[in-house]
MMTF fields as JSON, N, C-alpha, C and O atoms, coordinates in Angstrom:
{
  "mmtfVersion": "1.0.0",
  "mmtfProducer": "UNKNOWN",
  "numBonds": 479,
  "numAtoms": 480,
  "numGroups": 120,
  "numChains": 1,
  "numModels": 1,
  "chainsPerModel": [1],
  "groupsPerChain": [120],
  "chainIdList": ["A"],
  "bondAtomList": [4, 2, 8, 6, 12, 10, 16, 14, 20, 18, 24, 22, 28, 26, 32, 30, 36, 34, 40, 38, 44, 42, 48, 46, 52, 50, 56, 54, 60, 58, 64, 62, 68, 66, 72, 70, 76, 74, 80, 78, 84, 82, 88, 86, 92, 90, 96, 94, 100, 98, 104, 102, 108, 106, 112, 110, 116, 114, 120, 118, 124, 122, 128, 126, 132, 130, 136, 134, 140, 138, 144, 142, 148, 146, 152, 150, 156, 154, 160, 158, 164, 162, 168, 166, 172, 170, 176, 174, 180, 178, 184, 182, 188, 186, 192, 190, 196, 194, 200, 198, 204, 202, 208, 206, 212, 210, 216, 214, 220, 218, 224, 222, 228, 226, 232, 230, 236, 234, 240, 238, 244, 242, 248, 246, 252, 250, 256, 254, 260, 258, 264, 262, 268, 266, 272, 270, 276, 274, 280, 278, 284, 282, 288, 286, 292, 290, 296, 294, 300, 298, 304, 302, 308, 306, 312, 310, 316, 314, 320, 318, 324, 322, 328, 326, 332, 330, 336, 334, 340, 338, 344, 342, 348, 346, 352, 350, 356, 354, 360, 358, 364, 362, 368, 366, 372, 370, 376, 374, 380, 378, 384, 382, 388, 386, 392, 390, 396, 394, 400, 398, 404, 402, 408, 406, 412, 410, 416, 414, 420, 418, 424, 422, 428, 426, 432, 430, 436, 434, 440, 438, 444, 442, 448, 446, 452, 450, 456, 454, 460, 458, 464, 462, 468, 466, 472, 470, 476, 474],
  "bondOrderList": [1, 1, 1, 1, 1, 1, 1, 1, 1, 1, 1, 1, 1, 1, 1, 1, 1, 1, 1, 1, 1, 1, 1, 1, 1, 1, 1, 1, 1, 1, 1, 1, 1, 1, 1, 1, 1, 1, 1, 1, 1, 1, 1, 1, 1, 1, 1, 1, 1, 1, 1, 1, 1, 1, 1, 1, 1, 1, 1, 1, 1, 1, 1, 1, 1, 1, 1, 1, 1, 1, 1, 1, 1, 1, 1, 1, 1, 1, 1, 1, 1, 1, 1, 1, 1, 1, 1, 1, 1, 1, 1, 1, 1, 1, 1, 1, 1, 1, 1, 1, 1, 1, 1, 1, 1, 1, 1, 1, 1, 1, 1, 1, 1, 1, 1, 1, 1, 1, 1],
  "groupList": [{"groupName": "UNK", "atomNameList": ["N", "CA", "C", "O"], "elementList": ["N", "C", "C", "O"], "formalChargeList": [0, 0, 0, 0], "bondAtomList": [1, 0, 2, 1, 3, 2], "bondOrderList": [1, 1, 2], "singleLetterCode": "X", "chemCompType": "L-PEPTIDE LINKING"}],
  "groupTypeList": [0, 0, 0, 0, 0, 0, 0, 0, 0, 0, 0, 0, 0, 0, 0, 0, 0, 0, 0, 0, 0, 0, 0, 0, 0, 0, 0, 0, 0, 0, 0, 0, 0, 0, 0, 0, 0, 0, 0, 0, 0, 0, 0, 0, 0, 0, 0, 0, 0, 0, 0, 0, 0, 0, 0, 0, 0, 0, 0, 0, 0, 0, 0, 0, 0, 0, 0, 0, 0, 0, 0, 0, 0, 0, 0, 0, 0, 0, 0, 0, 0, 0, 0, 0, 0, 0, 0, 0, 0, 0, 0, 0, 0, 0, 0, 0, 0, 0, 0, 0, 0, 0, 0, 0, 0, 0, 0, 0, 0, 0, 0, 0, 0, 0, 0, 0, 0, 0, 0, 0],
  "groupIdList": [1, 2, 3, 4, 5, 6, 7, 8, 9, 10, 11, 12, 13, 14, 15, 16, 17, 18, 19, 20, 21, 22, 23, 24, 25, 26, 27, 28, 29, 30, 31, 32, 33, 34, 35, 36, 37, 38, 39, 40, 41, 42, 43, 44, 45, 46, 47, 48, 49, 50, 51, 52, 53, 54, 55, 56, 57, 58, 59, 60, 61, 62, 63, 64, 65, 66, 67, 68, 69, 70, 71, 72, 73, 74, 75, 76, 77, 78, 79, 80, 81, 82, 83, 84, 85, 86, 87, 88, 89, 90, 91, 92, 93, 94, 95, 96, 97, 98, 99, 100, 101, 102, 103, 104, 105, 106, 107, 108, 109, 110, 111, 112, 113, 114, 115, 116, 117, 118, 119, 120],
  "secStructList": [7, 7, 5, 3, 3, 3, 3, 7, 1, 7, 2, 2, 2, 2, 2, 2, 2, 2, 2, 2, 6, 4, 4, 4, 6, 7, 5, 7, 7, 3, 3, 1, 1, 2, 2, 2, 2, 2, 2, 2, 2, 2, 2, 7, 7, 7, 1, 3, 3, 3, 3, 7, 1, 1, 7, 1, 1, 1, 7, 2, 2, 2, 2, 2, 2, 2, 2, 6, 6, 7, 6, 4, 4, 4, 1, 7, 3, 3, 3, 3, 3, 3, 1, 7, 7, 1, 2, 2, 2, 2, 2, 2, 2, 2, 2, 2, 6, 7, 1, 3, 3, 3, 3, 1, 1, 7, 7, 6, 6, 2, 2, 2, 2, 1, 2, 2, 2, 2, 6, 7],
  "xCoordList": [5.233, 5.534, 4.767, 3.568, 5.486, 4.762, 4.119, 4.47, 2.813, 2.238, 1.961, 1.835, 1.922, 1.914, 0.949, 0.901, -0.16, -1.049, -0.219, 0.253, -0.236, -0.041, -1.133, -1.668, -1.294, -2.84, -2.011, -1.421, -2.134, -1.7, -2.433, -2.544, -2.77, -3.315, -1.78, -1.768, -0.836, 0.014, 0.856, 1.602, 0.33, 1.094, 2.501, 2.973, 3.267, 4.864, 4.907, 5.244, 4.456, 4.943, 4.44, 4.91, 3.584, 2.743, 3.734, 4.233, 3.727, 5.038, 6.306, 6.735, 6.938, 7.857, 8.145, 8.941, 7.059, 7.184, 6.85, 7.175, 5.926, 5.441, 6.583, 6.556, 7.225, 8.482, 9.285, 9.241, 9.888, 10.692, 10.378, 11.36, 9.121, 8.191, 8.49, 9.062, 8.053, 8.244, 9.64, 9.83, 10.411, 11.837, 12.597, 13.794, 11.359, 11.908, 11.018, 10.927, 10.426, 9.758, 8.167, 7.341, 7.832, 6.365, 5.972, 6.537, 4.187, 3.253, 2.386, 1.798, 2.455, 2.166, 0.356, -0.037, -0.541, -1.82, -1.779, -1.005, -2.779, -2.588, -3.627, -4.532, -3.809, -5.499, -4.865, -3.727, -5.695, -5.825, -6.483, -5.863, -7.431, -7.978, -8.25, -7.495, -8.777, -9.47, -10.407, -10.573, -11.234, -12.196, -11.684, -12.076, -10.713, -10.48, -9.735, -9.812, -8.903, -8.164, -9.219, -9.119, -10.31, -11.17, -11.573, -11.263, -12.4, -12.783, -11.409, -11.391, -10.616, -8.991, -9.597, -10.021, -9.523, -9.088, -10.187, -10.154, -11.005, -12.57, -12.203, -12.747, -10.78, -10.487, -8.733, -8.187, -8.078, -6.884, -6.482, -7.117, -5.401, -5.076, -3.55, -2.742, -3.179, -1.933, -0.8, -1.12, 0.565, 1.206, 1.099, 0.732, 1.421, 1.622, 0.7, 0.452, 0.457, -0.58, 0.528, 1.222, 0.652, 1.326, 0.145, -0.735, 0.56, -1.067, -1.095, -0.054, -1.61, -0.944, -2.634, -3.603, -2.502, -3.229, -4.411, -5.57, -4.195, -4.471, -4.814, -4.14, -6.213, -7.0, -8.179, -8.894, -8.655, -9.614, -10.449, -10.009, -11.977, -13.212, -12.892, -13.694, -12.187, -12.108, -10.607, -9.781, -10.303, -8.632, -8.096, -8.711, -6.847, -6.161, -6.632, -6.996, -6.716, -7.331, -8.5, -8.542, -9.383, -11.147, -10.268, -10.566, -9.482, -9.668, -8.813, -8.992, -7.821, -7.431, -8.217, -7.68, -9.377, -10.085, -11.061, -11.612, -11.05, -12.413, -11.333, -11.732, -10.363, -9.521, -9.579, -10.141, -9.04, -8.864, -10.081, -10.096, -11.048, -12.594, -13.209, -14.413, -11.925, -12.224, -11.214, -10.001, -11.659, -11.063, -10.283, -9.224, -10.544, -9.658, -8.458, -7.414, -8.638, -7.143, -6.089, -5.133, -6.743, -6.004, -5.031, -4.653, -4.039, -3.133, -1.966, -0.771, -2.796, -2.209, -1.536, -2.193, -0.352, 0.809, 0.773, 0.911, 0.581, 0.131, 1.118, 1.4, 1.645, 2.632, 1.941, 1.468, 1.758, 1.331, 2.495, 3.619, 2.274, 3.438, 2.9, 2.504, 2.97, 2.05, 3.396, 4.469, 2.774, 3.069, 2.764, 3.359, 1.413, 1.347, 2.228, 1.973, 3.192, 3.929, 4.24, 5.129, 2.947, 3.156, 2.617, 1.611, 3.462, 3.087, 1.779, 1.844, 0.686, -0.913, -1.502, -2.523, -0.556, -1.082, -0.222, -0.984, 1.291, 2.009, 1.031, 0.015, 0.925, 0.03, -1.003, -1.089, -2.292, -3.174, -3.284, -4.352, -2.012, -2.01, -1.314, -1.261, -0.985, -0.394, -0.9, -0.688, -2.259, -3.291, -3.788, -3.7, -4.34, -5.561, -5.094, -5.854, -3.793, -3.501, -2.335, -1.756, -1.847, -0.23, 0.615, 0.732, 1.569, 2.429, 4.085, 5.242, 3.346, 5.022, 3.826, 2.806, 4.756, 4.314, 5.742, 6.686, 5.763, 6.75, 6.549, 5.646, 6.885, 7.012, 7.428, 8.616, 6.455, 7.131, 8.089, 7.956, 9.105, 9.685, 10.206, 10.094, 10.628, 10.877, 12.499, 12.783, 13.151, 13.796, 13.414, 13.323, 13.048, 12.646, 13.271, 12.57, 14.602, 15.703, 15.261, 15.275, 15.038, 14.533, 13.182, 12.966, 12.51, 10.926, 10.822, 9.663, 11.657, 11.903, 12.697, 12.631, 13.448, 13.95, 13.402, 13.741, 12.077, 11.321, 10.006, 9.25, 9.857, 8.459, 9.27, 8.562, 10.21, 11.018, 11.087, 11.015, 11.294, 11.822, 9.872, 9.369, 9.514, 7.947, 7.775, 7.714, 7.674, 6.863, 7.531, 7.289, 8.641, 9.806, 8.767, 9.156],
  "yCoordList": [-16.735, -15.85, -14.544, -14.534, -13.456, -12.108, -12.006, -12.541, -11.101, -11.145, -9.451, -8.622, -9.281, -7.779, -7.988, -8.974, -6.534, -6.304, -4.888, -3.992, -5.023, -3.625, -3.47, -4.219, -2.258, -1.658, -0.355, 0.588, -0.567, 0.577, -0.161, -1.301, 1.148, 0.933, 1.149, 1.233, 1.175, 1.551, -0.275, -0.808, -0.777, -2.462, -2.552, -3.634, -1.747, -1.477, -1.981, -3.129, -0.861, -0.592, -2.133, -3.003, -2.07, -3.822, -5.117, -5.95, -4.798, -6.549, -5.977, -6.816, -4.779, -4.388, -5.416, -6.312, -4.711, -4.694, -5.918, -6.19, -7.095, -8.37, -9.147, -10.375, -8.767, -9.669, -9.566, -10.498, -8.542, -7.904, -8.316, -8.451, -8.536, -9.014, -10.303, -10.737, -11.12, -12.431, -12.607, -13.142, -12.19, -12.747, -12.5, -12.7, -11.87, -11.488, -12.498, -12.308, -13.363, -14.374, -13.474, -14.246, -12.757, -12.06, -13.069, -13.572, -13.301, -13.69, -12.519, -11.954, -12.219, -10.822, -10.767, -11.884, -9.937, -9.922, -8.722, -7.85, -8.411, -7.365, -6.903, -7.652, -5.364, -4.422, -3.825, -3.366, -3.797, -2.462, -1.226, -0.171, -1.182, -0.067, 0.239, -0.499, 0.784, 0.635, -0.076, -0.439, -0.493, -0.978, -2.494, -3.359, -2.838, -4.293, -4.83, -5.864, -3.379, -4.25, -4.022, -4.857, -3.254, -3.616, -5.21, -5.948, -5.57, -6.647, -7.804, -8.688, -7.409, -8.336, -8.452, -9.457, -7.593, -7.505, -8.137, -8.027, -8.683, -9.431, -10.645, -11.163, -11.373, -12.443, -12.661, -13.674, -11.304, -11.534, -10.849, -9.84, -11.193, -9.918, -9.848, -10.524, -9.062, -8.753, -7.382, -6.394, -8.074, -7.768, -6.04, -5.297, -5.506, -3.977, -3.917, -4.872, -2.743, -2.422, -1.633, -1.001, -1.661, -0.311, -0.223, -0.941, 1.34, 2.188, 2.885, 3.536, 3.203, 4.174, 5.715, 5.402, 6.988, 7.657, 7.799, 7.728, 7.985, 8.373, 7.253, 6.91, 6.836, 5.308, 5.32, 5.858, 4.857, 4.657, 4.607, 4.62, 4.535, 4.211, 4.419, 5.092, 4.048, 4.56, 4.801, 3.907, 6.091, 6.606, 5.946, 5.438, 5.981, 5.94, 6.433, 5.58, 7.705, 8.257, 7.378, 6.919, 7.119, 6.773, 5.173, 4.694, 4.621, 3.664, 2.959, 1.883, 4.266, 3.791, 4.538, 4.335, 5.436, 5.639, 4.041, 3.788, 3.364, 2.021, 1.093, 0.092, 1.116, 0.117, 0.38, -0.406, 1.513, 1.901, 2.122, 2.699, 1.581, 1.522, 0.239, -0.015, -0.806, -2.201, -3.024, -3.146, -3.356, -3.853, -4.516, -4.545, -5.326, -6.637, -5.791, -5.973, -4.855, -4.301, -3.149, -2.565, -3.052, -2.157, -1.988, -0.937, -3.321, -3.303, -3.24, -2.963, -3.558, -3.213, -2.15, -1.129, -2.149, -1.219, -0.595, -1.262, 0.67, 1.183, 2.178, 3.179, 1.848, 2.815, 3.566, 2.915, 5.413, 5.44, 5.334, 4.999, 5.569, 5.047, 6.083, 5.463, 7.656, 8.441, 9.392, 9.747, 9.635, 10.749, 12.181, 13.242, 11.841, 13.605, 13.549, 13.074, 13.986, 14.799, 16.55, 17.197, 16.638, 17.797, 17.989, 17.497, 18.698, 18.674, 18.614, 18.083, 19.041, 18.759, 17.752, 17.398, 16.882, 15.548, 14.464, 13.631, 14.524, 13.679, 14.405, 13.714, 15.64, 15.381, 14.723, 13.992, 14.814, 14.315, 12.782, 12.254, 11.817, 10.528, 10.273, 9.134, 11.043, 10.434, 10.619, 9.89, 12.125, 12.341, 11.067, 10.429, 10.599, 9.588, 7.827, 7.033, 7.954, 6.804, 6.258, 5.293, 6.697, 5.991, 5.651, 6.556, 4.655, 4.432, 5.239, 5.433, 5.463, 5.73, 6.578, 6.215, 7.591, 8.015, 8.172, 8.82, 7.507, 7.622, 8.159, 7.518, 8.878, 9.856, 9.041, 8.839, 8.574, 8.183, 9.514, 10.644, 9.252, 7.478, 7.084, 7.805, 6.222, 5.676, 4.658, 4.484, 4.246, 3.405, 2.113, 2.106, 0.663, -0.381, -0.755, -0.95, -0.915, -1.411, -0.223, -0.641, 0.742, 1.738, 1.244, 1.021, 1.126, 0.517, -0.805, -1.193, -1.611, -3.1, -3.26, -4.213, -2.148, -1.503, -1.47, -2.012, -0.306, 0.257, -0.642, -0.687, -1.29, -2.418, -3.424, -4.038, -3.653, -4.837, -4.339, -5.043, -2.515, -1.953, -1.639, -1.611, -1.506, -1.16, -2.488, -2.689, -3.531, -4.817, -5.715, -6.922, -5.005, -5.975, -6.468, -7.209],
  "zCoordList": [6.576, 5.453, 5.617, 5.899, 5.435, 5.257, 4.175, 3.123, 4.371, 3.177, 2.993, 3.894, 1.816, 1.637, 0.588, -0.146, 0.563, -0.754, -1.22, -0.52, -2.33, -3.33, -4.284, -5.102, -3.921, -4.793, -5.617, -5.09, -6.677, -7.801, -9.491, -9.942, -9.956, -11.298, -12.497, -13.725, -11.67, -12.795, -12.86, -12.039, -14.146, -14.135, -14.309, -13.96, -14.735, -14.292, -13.072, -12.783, -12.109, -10.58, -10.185, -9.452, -10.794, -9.96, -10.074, -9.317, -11.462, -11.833, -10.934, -10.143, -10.915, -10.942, -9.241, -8.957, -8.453, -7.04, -6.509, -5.353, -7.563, -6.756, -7.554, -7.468, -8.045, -8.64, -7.148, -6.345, -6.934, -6.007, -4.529, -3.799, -3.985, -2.788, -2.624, -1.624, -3.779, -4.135, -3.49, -2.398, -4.145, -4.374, -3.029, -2.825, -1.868, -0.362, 0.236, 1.449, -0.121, 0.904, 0.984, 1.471, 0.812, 0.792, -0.178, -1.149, 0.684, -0.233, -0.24, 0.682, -1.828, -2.724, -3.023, -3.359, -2.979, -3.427, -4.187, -3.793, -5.669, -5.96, -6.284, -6.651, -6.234, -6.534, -7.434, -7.338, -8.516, -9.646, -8.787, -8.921, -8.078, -7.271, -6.059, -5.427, -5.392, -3.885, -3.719, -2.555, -4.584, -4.321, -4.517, -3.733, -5.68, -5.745, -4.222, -3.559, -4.067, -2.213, -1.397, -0.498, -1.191, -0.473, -0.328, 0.607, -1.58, -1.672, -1.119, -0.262, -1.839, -1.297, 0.305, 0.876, 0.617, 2.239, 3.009, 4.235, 2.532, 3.036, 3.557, 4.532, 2.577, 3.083, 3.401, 3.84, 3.001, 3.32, 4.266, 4.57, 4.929, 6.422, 6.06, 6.696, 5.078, 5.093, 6.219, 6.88, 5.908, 7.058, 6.712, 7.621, 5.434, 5.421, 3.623, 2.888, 3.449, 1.85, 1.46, 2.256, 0.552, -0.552, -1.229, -1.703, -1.055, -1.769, -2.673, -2.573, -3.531, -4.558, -4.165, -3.472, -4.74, -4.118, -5.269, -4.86, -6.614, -7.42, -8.676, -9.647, -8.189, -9.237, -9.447, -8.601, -10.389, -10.452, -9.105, -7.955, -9.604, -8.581, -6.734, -6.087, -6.332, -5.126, -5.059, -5.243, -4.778, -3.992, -2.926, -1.988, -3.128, -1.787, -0.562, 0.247, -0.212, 0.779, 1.137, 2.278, 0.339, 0.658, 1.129, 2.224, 0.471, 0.574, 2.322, 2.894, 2.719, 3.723, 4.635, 5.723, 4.836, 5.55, 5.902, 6.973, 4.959, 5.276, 5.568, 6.163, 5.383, 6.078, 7.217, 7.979, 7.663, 9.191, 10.094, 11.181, 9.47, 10.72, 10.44, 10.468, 10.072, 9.943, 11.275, 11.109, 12.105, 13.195, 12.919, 13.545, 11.828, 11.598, 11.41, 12.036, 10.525, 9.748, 10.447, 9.938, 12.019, 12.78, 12.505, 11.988, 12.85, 13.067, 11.574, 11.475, 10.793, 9.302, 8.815, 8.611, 8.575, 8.342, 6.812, 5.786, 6.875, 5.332, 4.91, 5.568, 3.744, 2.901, 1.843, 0.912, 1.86, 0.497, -0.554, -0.179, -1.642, -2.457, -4.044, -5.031, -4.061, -4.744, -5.524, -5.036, -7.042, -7.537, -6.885, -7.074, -5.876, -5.564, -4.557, -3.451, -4.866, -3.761, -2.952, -2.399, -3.34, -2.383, -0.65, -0.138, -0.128, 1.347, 2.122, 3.23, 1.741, 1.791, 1.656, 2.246, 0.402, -0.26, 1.222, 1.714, 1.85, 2.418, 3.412, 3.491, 4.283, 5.403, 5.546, 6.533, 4.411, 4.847, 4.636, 4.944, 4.007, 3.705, 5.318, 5.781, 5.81, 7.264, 8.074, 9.042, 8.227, 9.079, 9.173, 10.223, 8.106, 7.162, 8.614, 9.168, 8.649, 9.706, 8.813, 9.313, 7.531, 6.953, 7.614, 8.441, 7.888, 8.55, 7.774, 8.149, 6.673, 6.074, 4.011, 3.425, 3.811, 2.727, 1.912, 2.365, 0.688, -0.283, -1.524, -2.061, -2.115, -3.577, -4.743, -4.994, -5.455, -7.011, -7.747, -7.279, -8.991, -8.722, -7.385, -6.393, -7.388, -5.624, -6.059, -7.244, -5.24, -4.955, -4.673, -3.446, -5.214, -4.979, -3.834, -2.841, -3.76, -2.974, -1.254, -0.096, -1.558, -0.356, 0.155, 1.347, -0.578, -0.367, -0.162, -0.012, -0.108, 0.437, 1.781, 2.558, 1.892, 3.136, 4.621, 5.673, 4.108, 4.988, 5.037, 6.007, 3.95, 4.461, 5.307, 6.106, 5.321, 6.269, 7.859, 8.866, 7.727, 9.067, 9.871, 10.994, 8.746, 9.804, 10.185, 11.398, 9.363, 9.911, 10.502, 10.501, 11.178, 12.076, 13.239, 14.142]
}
């Protein structure tokens, strides 16, 4: 089973998306912040993160910078998944090591898409 973490403080997007994960065979983990998927990630090794940019206590950014100088999580496939959408905000989430940056609102059905096509 694939397992995916989604880290967002917004609980819409959260039920919305581990309903939706679920219902694709993903076993779902979820962070209110960066710091809670930090801690997540101590003992889980999921297949791809959905990230959100903009949370509490630690950001997106900070938070996929400490992912990505964690060996374990090299290979970990990261979507941001952000209201900021402006071009500065999508460069530096893809500088940062993103595999894929998406713009709220979003398409569920699109974003179940492309977590299927990265983690083929």
């Amino acid at each position: 089973m694939k397992k995916i973490l989604i880290v967002d403080d917004e609980p819409n997007i959260v039920m919305s998306l581990e309903y939706t994960f679920k219902k694709n065979n993903f076993e779902v983990f979820i962070a209110r912040d960066g710091q809670e998927a930090l801690d997540i990630l101590k003992n889980a090794l999921p297949d791809i993160i959905i990230l959100d940019v903009m949370m509490p206590n630690v950001d997106g950014y900070n938070t996929l910078e400490q992912i990505k100088s964690d060996v374990r999580l090299e290979h970990t496939k990261v979507i941001f998944l952000s209201a900021k959408n402006k071009e500065k905000d999508i460069e530096r989430g893809l500088a940062l090591g993103a595999d894929l940056y998406m713009t709220k609102p979003f398409s569920v059905k699109k974003l179940v898409e492309q977590v299927n096509e990265i983690i083929k």
